[in-house]
C-alpha positions as a Python dict, from the first residue, in 0.01 Angstrom:
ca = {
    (1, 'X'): (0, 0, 0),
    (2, 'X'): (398, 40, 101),
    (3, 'X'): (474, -282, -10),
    (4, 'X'): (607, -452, -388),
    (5, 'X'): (288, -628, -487),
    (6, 'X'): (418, -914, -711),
    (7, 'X'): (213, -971, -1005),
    (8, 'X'): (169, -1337, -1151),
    (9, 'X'): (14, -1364, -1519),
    (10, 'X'): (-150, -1665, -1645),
    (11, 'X'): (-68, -1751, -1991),
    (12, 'X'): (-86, -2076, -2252),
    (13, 'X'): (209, -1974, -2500),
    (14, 'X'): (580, -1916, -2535),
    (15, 'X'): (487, -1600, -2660),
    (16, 'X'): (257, -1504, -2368),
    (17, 'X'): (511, -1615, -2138),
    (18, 'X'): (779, -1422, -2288),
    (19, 'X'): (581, -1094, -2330),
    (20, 'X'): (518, -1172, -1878),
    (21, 'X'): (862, -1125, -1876),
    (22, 'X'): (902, -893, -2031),
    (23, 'X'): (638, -636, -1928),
    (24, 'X'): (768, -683, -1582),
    (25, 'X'): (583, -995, -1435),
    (26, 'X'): (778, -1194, -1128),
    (27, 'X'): (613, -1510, -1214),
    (28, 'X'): (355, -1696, -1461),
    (29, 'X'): (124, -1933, -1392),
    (30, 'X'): (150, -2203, -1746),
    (31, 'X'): (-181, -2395, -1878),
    (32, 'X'): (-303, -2514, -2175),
    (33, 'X'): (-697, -2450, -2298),
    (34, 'X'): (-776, -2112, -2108),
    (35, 'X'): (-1113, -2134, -2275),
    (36, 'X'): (-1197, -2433, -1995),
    (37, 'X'): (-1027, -2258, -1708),
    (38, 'X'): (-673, -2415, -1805),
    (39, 'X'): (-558, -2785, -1765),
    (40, 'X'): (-181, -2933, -1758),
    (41, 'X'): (30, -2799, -2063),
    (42, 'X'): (203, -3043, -2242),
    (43, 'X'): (588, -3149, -2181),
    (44, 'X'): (662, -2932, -2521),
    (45, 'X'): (507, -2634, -2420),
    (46, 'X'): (699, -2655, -2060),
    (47, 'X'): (1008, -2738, -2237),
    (48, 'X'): (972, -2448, -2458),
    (49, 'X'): (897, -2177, -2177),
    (50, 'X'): (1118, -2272, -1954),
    (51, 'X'): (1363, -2247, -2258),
    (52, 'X'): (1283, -1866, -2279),
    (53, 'X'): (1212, -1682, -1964),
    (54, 'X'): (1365, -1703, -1634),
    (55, 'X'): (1142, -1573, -1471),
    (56, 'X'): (908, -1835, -1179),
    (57, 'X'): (710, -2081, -1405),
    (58, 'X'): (414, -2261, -1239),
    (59, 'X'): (270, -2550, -1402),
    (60, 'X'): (-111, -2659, -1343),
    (61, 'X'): (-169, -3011, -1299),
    (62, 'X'): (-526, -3036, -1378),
    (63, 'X'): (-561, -3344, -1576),
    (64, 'X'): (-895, -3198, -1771),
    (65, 'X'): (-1137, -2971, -1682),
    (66, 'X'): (-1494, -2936, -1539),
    (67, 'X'): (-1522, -3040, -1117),
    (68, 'X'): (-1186, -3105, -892),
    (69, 'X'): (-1316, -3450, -776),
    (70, 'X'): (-1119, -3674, -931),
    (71, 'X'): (-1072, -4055, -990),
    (72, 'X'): (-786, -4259, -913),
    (73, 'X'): (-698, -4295, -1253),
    (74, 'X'): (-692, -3906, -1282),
    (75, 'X'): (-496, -3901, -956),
    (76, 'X'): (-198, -4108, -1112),
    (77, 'X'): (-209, -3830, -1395),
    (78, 'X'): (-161, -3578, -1172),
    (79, 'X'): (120, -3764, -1011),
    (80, 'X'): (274, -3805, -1344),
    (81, 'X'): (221, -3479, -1435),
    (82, 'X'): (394, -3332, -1150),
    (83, 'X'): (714, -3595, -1188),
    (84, 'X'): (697, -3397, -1535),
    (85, 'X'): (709, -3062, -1471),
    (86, 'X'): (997, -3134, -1236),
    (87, 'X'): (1187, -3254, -1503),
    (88, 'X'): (1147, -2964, -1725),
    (89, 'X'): (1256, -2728, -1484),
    (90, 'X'): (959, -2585, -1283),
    (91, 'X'): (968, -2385, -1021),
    (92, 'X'): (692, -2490, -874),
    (93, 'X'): (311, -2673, -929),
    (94, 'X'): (-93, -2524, -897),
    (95, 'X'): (-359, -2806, -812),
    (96, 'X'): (-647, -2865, -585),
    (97, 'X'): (-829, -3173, -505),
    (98, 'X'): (-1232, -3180, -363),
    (99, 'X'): (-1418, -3431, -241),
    (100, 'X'): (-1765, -3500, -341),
    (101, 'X'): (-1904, -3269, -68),
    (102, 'X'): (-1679, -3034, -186),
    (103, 'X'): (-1489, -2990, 131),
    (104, 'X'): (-1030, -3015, 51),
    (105, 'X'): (-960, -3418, 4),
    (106, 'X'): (-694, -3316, 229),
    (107, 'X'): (-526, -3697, 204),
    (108, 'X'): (-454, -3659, -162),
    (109, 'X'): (-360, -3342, -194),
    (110, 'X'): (-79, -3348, 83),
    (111, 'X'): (61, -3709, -123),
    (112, 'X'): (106, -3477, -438),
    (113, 'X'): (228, -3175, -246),
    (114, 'X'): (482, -3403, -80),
    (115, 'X'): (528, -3539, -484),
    (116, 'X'): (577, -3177, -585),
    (117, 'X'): (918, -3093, -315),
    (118, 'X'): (1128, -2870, -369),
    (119, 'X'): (900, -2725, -573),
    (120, 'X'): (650, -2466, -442),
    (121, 'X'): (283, -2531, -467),
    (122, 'X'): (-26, -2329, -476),
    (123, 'X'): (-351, -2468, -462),
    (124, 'X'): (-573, -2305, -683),
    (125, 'X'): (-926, -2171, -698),
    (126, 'X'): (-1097, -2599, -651),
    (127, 'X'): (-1094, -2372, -353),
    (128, 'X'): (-1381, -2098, -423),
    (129, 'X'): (-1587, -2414, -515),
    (130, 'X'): (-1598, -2530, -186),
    (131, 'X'): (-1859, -2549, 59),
    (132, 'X'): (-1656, -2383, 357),
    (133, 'X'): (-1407, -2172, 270),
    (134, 'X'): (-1286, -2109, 607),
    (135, 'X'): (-1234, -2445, 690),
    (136, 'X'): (-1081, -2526, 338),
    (137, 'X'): (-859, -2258, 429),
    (138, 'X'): (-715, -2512, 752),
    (139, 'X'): (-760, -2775, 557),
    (140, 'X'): (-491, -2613, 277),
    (141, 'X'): (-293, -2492, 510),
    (142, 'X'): (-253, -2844, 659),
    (143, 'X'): (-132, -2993, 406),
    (144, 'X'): (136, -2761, 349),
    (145, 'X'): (83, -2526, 60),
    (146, 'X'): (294, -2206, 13),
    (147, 'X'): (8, -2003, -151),
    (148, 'X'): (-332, -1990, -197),
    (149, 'X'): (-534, -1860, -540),
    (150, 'X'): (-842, -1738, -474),
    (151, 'X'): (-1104, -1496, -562),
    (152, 'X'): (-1306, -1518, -223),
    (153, 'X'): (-1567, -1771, -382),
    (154, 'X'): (-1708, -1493, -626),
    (155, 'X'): (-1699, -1491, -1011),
    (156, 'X'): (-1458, -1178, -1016),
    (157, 'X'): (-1212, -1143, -704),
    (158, 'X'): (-1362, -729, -698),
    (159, 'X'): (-1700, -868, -545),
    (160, 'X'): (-1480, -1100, -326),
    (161, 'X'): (-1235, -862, -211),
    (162, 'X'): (-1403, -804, 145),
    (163, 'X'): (-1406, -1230, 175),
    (164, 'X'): (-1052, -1231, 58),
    (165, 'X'): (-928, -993, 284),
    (166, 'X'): (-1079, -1189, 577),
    (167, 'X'): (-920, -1512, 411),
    (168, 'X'): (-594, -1322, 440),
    (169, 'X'): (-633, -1236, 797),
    (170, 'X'): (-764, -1557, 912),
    (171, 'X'): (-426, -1716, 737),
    (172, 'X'): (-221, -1567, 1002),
    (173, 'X'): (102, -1565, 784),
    (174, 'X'): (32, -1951, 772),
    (175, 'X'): (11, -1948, 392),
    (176, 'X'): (29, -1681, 123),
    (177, 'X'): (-294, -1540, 18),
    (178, 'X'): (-268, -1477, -363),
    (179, 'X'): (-608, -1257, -506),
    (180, 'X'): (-697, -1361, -828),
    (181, 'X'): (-1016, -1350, -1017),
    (182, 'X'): (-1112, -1146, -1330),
    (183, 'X'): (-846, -866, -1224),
    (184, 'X'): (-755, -578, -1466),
    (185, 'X'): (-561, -293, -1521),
    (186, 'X'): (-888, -61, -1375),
    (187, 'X'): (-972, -263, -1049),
    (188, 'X'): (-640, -419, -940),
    (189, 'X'): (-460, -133, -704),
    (190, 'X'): (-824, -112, -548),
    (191, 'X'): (-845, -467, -482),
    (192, 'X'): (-478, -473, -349),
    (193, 'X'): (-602, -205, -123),
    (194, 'X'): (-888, -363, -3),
    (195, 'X'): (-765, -699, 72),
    (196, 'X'): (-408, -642, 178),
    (197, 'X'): (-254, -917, -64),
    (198, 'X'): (99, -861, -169),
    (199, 'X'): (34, -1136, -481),
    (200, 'X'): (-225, -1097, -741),
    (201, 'X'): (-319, -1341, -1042),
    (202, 'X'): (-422, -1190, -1393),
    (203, 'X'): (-473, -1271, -1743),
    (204, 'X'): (-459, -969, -1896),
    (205, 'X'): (-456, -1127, -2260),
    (206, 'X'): (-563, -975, -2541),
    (207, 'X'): (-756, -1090, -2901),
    (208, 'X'): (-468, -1110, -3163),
    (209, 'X'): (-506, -1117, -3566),
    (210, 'X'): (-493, -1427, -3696),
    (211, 'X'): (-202, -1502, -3972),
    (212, 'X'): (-455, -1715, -4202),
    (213, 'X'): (-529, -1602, -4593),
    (214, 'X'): (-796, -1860, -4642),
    (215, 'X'): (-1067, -1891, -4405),
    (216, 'X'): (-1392, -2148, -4361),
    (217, 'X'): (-1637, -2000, -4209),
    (218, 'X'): (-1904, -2334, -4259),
    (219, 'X'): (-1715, -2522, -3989),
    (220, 'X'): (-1575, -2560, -3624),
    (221, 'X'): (-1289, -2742, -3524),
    (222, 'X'): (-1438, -2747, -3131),
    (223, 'X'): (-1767, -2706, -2929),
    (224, 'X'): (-1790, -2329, -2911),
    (225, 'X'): (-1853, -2251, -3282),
    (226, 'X'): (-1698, -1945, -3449),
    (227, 'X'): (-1349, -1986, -3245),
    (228, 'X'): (-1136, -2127, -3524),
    (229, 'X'): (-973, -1818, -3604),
    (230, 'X'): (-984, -1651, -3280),
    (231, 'X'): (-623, -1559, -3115),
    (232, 'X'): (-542, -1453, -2734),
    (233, 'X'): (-251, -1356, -2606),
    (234, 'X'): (-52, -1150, -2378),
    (235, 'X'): (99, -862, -2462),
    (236, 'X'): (371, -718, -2277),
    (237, 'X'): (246, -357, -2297),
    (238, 'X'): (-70, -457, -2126),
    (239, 'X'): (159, -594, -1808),
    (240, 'X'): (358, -280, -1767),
    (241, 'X'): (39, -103, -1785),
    (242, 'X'): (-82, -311, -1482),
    (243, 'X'): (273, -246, -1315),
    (244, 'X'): (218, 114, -1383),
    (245, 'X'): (-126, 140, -1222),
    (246, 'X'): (-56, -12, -920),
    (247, 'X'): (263, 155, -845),
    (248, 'X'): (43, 522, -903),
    (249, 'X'): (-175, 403, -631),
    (250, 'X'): (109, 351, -392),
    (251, 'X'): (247, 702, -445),
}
């Protein structure tokens, strides 16, 4: 590895976002409700982080969350959503569109990509769910993405790696290949190696304490019981541990 591998964090708070910045992240990637793979944050929440870093801030317009085949009501979301995030001062939008057979619905996603201009857009991992992903590949790169999120169709982007690194060379400079996937502080300068990506995708965040005195434990507030008083979050010392790791495997 001779190259600066830029690291991009995803995150759901100010204070996630901040502690990116802090701990040495280039860029984050800003959703709301991690819990269901992350849909579009709210205009506050944009507002808010674009308010305190200044670092890239990439918005994903994902208008709920379960399958990337969406209905034309959803697609006017989206379109809003993006119109949005311009607004507040992104840098740039993540989003994906699949058809029912799970190949790129290449026809909608180049209107919002065109929607998104100037901004930058990834599309994001709609593309491990799809049924070819060497043909969604020339299907993304069609429609004129800058970057590509992926964790080479694989739960974790470690047991991808090999199809990621393939994805990369198959790209042909065409398109960025970003690896992301369940990466961490012990696998990420061995994935790097393995694949060749100069961009990786984490989470990294970390249970926090939870402020509240009083505490009722008979109910829940959403599906997953038990979650009321649950906290995750970011923490800028577990970023510059992830800088620190990969730059020792350069050296």
């Amino acid at each position: 590895m001779t190259e600066q591998v830029l690291i991009e964090v995803c995150v759901d708070s100010v204070a996630s976002a901040v502690a990116a910045q802090r701990g040495g992240a280039a860029r984050i990637e800003l959703c709301s409700d991690l819990l269901e793979g992350g849909v579009t944050p709210s205009a506050g929440l944009i507002e808010g982080v674009r308010a305190n870093v200044s670092l890239g801030v990439q918005v994903i317009i994902r208008p709920r969350a379960g399958d990337f085949c969406y209905a034309d009501e959803e697609f006017e979301v989206m379109s809003r959503d993006i119109a949005v995030a311009k607004d507040l001062g992104a840098d740039g939008v993540v989003l994906g569109i699949l058809n029912a057979d799970a190949r790129v619905n290449v026809e909608r996603t180049r209107q919002l990509v065109d929607l998104a201009r100037p901004l930058n857009v990834t599309f994001h991992r709609a593309f491990d769910m799809s049924v070819d992903l060497f043909r969604a590949l020339e299907d993304v790169c069609s429609i004129g993405a800058d970057r590509l999120l992926t964790s080479g169709g694989e739960q974790k982007c470690l047991q991808g790696a090999d199809t990621v690194a393939r994805l990369a060379k198959a790209a042909r400079g065409r398109i960025t290949i970003m690896a992301g996937g369940g990466i961490g502080l012990h696998d990420a300068a061995s994935i790097i190696e393995r694949t060749g990506v100069s961009e990786i995708h984490v989470g990294l965040s970390s249970a926090v304490a939870s402020p509240m005195l009083h505490r009722n434990l008979r109910l829940s507030m959403g599906k997953v019981p038990g979650r009321e008083y649950d906290r995750a979050q970011v923490l800028e010392e577990s970023v510059r541990k992830l800088q620190a790791a990969i730059s020792l495997a350069k050296t």
